[in-house]
C-alpha positions in Angstrom: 95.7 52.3 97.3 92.7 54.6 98.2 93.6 58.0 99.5 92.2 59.2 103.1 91.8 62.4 103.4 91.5 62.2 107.4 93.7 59.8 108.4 96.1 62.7 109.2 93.9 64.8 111.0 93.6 62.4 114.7 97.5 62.8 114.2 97.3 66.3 114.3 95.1 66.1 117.2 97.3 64.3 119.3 100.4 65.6 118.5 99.2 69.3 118.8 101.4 70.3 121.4 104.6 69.8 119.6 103.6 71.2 116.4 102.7 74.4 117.8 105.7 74.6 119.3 107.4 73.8 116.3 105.4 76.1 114.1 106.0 79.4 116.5 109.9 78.6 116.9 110.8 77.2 113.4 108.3 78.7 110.5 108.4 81.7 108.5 106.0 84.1 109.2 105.9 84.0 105.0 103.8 81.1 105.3 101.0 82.7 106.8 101.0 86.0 105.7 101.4 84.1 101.8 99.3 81.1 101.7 96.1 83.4 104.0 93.1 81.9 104.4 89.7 83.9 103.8 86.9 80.9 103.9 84.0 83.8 104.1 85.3 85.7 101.5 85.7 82.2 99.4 82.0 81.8 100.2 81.0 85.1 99.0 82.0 84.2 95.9 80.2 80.9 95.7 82.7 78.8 96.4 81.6 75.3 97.5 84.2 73.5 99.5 83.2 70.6 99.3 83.5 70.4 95.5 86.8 71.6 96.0 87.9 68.5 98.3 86.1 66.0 95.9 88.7 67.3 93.0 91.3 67.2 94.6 90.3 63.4 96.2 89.7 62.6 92.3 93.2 64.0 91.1 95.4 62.1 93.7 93.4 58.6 93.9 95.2 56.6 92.4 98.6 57.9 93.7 100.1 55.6 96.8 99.8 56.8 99.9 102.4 59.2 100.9 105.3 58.0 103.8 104.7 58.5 107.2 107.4 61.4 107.6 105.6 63.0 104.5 102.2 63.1 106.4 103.9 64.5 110.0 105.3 67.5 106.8 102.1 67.7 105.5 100.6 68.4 108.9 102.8 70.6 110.1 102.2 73.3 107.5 98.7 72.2 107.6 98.3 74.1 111.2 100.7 76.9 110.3 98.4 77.6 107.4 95.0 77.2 109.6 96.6 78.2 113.1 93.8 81.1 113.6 91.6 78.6 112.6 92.1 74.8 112.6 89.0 73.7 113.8 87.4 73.3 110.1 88.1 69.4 109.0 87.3 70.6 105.7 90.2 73.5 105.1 92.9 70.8 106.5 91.9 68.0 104.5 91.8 70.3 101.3 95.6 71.7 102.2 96.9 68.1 103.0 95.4 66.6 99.4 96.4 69.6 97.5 100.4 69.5 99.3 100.3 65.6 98.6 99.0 65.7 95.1 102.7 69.0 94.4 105.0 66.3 95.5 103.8 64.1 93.8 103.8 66.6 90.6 105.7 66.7 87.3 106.3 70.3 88.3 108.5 69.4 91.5 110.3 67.1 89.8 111.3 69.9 87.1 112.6 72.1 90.0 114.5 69.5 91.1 116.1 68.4 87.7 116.9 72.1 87.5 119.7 71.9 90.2 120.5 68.3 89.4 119.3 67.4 92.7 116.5 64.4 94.2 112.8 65.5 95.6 113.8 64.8 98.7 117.6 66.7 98.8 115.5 69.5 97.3 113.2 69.2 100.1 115.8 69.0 102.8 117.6 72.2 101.6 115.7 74.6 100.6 114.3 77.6 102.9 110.6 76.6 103.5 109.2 80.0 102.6 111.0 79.1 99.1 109.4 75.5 99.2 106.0 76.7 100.1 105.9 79.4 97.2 106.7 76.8 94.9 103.5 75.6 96.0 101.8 78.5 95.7 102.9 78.7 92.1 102.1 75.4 91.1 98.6 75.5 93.0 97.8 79.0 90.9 99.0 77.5 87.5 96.9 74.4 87.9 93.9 74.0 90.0 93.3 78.3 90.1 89.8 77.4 92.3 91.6 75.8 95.1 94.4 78.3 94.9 91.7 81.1 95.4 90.3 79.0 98.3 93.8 78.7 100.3 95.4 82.6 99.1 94.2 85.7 99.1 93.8 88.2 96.5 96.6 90.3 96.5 99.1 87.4 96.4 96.9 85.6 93.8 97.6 88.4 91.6 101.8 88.1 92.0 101.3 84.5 91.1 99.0 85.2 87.8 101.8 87.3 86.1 103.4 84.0 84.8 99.9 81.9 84.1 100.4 82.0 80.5 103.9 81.2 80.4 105.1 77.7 79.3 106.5 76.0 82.8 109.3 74.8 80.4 110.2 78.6 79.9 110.4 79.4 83.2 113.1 76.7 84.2 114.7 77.6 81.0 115.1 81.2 81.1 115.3 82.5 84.8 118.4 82.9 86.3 118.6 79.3 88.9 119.2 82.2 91.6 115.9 83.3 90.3 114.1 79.6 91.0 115.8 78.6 94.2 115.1 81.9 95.6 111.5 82.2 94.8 109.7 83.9 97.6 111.9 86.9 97.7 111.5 87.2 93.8 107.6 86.8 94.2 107.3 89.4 96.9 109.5 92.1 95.5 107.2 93.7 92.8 110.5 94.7 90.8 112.2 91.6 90.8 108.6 89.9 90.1 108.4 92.1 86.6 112.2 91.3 86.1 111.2 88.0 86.3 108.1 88.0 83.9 110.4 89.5 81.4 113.0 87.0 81.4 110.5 84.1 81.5 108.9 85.3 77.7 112.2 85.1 76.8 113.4 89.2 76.5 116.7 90.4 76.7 117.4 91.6 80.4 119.1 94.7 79.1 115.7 95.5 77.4 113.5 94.9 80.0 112.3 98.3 81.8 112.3 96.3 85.4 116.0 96.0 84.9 117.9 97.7 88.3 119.9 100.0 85.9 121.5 100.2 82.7 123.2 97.3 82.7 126.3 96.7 80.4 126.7 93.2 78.6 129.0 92.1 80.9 127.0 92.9 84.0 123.9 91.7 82.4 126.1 88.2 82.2 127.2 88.4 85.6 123.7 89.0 86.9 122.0 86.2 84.9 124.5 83.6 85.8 124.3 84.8 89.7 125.3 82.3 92.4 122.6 80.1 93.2 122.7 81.0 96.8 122.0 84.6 96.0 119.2 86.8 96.5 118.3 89.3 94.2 120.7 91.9 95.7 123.6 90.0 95.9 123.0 89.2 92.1 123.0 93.0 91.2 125.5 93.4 93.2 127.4 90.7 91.7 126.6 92.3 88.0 127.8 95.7 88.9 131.5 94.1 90.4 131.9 91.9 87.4 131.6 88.8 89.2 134.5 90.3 91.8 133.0 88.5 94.9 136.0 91.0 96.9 134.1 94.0 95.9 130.6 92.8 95.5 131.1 91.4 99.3 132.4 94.5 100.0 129.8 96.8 98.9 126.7 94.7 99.7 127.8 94.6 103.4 128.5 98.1 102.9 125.2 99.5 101.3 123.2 96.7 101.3 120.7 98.1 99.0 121.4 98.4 95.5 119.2 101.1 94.9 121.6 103.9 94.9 122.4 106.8 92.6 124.3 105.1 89.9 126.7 108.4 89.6 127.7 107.4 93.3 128.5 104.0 93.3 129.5 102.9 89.9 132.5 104.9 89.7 133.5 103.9 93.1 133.4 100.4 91.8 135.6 101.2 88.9 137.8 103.1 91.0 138.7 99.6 93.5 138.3 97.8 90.0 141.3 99.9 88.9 144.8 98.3 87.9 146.9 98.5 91.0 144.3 98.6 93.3 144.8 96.1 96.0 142.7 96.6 99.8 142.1 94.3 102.4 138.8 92.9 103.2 138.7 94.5 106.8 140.0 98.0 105.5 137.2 98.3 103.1 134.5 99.5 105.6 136.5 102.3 106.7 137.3 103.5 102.8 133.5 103.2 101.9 132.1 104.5 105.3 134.4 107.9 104.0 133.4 108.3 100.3 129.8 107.4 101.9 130.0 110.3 104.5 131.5 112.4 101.6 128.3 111.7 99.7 126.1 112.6 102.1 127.3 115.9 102.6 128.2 117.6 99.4 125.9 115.3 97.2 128.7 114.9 95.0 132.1 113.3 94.6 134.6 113.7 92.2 137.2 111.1 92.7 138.7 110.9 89.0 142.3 111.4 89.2 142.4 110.1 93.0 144.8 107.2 93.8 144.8 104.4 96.6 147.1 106.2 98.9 145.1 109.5 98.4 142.3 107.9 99.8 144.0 106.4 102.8 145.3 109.8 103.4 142.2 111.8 103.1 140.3 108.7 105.3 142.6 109.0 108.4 142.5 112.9 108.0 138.6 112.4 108.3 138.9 109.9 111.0 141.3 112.1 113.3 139.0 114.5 113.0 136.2 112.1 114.7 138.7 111.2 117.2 139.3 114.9 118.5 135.9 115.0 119.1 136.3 112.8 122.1 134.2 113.8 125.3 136.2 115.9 127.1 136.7 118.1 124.9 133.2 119.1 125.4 131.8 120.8 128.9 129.3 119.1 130.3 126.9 122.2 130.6 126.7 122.1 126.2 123.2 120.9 125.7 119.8 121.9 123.7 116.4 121.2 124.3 114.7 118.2 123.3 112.7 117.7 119.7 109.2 116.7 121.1 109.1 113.4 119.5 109.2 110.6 121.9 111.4 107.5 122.4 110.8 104.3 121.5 111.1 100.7 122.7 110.8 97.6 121.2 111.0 93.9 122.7 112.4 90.7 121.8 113.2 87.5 123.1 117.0 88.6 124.3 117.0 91.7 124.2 115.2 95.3 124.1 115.8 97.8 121.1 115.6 101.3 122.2 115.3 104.8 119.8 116.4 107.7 122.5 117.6 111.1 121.6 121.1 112.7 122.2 120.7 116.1 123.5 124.5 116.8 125.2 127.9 117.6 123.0 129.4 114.5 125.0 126.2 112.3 123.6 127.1 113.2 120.2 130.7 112.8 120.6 130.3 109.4 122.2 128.0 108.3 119.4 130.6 109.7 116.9 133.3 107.3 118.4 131.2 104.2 118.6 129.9 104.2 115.5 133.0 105.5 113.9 131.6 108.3 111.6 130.8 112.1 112.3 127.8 113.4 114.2 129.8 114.5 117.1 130.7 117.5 114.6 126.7 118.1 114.5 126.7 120.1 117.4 126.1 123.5 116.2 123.4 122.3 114.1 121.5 120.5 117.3 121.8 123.6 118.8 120.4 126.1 116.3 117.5 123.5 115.8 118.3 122.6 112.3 118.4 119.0 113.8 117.7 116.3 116.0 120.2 113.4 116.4 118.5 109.9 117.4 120.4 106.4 118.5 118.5 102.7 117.8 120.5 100.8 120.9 120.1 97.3 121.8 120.0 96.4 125.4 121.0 92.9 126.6 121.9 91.9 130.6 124.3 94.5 131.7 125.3 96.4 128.3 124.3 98.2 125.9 125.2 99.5 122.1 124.4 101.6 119.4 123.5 100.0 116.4 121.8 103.2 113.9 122.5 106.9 114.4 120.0 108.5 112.8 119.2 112.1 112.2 115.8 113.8 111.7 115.5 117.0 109.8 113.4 120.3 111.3 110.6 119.3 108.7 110.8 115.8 110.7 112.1 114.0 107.8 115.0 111.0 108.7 117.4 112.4 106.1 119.8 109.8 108.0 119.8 106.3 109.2 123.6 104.9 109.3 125.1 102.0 111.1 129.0 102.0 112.0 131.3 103.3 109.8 128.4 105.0 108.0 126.9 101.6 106.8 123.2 100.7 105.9 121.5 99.4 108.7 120.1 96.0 108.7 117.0 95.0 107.3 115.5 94.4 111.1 116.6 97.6 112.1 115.0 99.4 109.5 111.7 97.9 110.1 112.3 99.0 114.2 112.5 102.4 112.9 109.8 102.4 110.7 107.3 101.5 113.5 108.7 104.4 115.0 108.2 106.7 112.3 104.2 105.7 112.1 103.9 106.2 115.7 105.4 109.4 115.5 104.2 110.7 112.3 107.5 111.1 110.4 108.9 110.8 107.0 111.3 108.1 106.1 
C-alpha cells in the first residue's frame, strides 16, 4: 500500500483541542527541549526539506500503512515536537514518516528482544522521554540529515558519541538499566562517557568515567543493576553490594552519589558489619547524625564504634535539638536581616516560598521541624557569620518547611538540607537555584 504523508495532518486539525491538552498535562518537557526544531538554522546550512521528505517517502513505501491508534501516537508527538510551530505541513509530515519508518525498524525490534518483551508492551511501558530518545538515537545513527533537521546541535553531539559503534554492541554490553533508561543516561554527560566505554567493550573498572574506584564486586553489582534503576540507584546499588536495605537507605538519604568516598563508604561498611541489624524507619535518624557530624568537623572517625554507641550518641544529639524548643528563647533575641530577598515560586497546588529566619524562636522552630540543628546557630546569626534561609511550601491553610538552608557571609549556600539532615529533592534544588541567579549567589 502507498504511504500518505498527509492523511494524518486533517486529523490533527480536527482533533487539536484534545491533543494540546494532552500534550501540556501528560508529556515530558524532554521531548521538546531534546527533539528542538531549528528550520532556519537547517536552511542556513542548505538543507532542502523537501529532499528530506522525498527519502523518507522512498524508505517507508513499501511498508503497510500503520494502525489507526499508531497514527493518533504519531500525531501526538508530532505537535509536541512542532507546538511553537505547527503550521509548516512540511516539518509534520517529515516527523510522522521518520516515527513510522523507527517502528517499523530492525532497531526497535532489538530493544525489544533485549527485555524479552513485544513492540507494543515495549511501547506501552516505557517512560516516553525514554521512548522518544530511542528515536533520537536511531534517527542520528541512520538518516544523520534528517536527524540534523528535527535536533539541534548540542544534543546531536550526545547522540554522535556511539555513531561508530556496532548497534549489536550496544545491546550487548550496556547494562539493560543502561538501555531502558536512556534519556537520563544520554543527558548526563558522565553517565553518557560511562556508557561509550562500556559499549566498545572496556572494562568498567578501567574506564575514567567510572563514579569511583569501584571494587570487583561493586563493579558486578552496578552492571547487573535492576532494570528499573537509574543511574544512581545503580551506584548506589554497587556501593551496598546489591543490599537493597542499605542502598534504599542511603539513596533516600543522600540521593546523590557524588560524595566524598572517605564519608560514605565506611559508613556503608559499618551497617554492612556482622551484627548490624536497623530498621528501615530508624535509618534516617542514624544517617541524618553521622551526616550532621560530617558537616561540622569535616571528618568522622567511626572505627571502633558499635550499633548501640551510635544510638547513644544519636539521641544525645537529638535531646540536644529538643532543648532548643521556643521558649527557651525570649522573644526580643533577633539580628538584622542579610539583604538578600525572598523568593516565591508558583505551581498548580501550591506556592514554594524561600524566607529568612531572623528570631532565636525561628531557628528553634526550624530546628524541631526538620529534626536536625540550626536552632544552635544562633550565636553565629547574630555575629553575622550567617544567614539561615527556609524553602516552605504553602497549600490552603498550612504550611511546611521542606530545605533549611544556610548562606555563608561570602554569600555562598554552604547548606541546603531537608529533614533529618537529608538531600533535598531534585525539584527543590532547581527552586533554589533560580533563587540563587536572581540573587547572585554561589551554590
Amino acid at each position: 500500500m502507498d504511504f500518505k504523508p498527509y492523511v494524518t495532518l486533517d486529523l490533527v486539525d480536527e482533533r487539536m483541542d484534545e491533543l494540546t491538552y494532552q500534550i501540556q498535562n501528560n508529556l515530558s518537557d524532554f521531548i521538546v527541549d531534546e527533539l528542538s526544531v531549528n528550520m532556519h538554522a537547517f536552511r542556513k546550512k542548505g538543507g532542502c526539506i523537501k529532499s528530506l521528505m522525498s527519502e523518507l517517502t522512498d524508505i517507508i513505501a513499501h511498508k503497510a500503512n500503520p494502525t489507526p491508534d499508531t497514527w493518533y501516537l504519531i500525531n501526538t508527538w508530532s505537535i509536541a515536537l512542532f507546538s511553537s510551530d505547527i503550521g509548516t505541513r512540511y516539518k509534520n509530515s517529515l516527523l510522522c514518516q521518520a516515527y513510522c519508518a523507527y517502528i517499523f525498524s530492525d532497531f526497535i525490534k532489538k530493544v525489544a528482544q533485549r527485555f524479552h518483551s513485544s513492540v507494543g508492551h515495549l511501547e506501552e511501558n516505557t517512560k516516553p522521554e525514554d521512548w522518544f530518545c530511542w528515536f533520537a538515537f536511531w534517527l542520528n545513527r541512520n538518516f544523520p540529515g534528517i536527524a540534523s533537521c528535527l535536533m539541534s546541535d548540542i544534543h546531536l553531539k550526545r547522540f554522535r558519541h556511539f555513531q561508530d559503534i556496532p548497534i549489536q554492541q550496544v545491546f550487548d554490553y550496556l547494562p539493560e538499566f543502561m538501555i531502558w533508561d536512556m534519556a537520563e543516561i544520554i543527558g548526563d554527560k558522565k553517565s553518557r562517557w560511562l556508557a561509550k566505554g562500556l559499549a566498545e567493550g572496556n572494562s568498567l573498572r578501567l574506564l575514567s568515567s567510572c563514579p569511583m574506584p569501584f571494587t570487583k564486586k561493586m563493579a558486578h553489582y552496578f552492571i547487573n543493576a535492576p532494570r528499573n534503576y537509574n543511574f544512581n540507584d545503580a551506584v548506589w546499588y554497587a556501593l551496598c553490594s546489591g543490599n537493597i536495605r542499605l542502598q534504599t537507605a542511603f539513596g533516600k538519604h543522600f540521593r546523590n552519589w557524588k560524595m566524598d568516598t572517605a564519608f560514605i563508604i565506611p559508613l556503608i561498611n559499618f551497617f554492612k558489619g556482622p551484627g548490624i541489624t536497623v530498621e528501615q524507619d530508624e535509618m534516617p535518624d542514624l544517617l541524618g547524625y553521622l551526616q550532621h557530624k560530617w558537616d561540622e568537623e569535616k571528618q568522622l572517625n567511626i572505627k571502633g564504634w558499635t550499633l548501640a554507641s551510635l544510638r547513644r550518641r544519636v539521641q544525645e544529639w537529638y535531646d540536644e535539638i529538643a532543648r532548643n524548643k521556643p521558649s527557651f528563647y525570649r522573644a526580643d533575641i533577633r539580628w538584622d536581616a542579610s539583604g538578600y530577598q525572598p523568593y516565591e515560586a508558583v505551581s498548580d497546588d501550591a506556592i514554594y516560598k524561600i524566607l529568612e529566619l531572623t528570631t532565636a524562636q525561628q531557628l528553634a522552630q526550624e530546628g524541631t521541624a526538620m529534626r536536625h540543628c540550626v536552632g544552635t546557630y544562633v550565636h553565629k546569626c547574630l555575629h553575622n557569620q550567617t544567614s539561615i534561609w527556609s524553602l516552605r511550601v504553602f497549600q490552603a491553610e498550612h504550611s511546611r518547611s521542606l530545605v533549611t538552608i544556610e548562606i555563608n557571609k561570602h554569600g555562598t549556600i554552604v547548606q541546603a538540607r531537608s529533614k533529618r539532615n537529608a538531600a533535598p529533592k531534585p525539584a527543590y534544588k532547581r527552586i533554589i537555584r533560580k533563587w540563587v541567579e536572581k540573587e547572585g549567589l554561589k551554590y
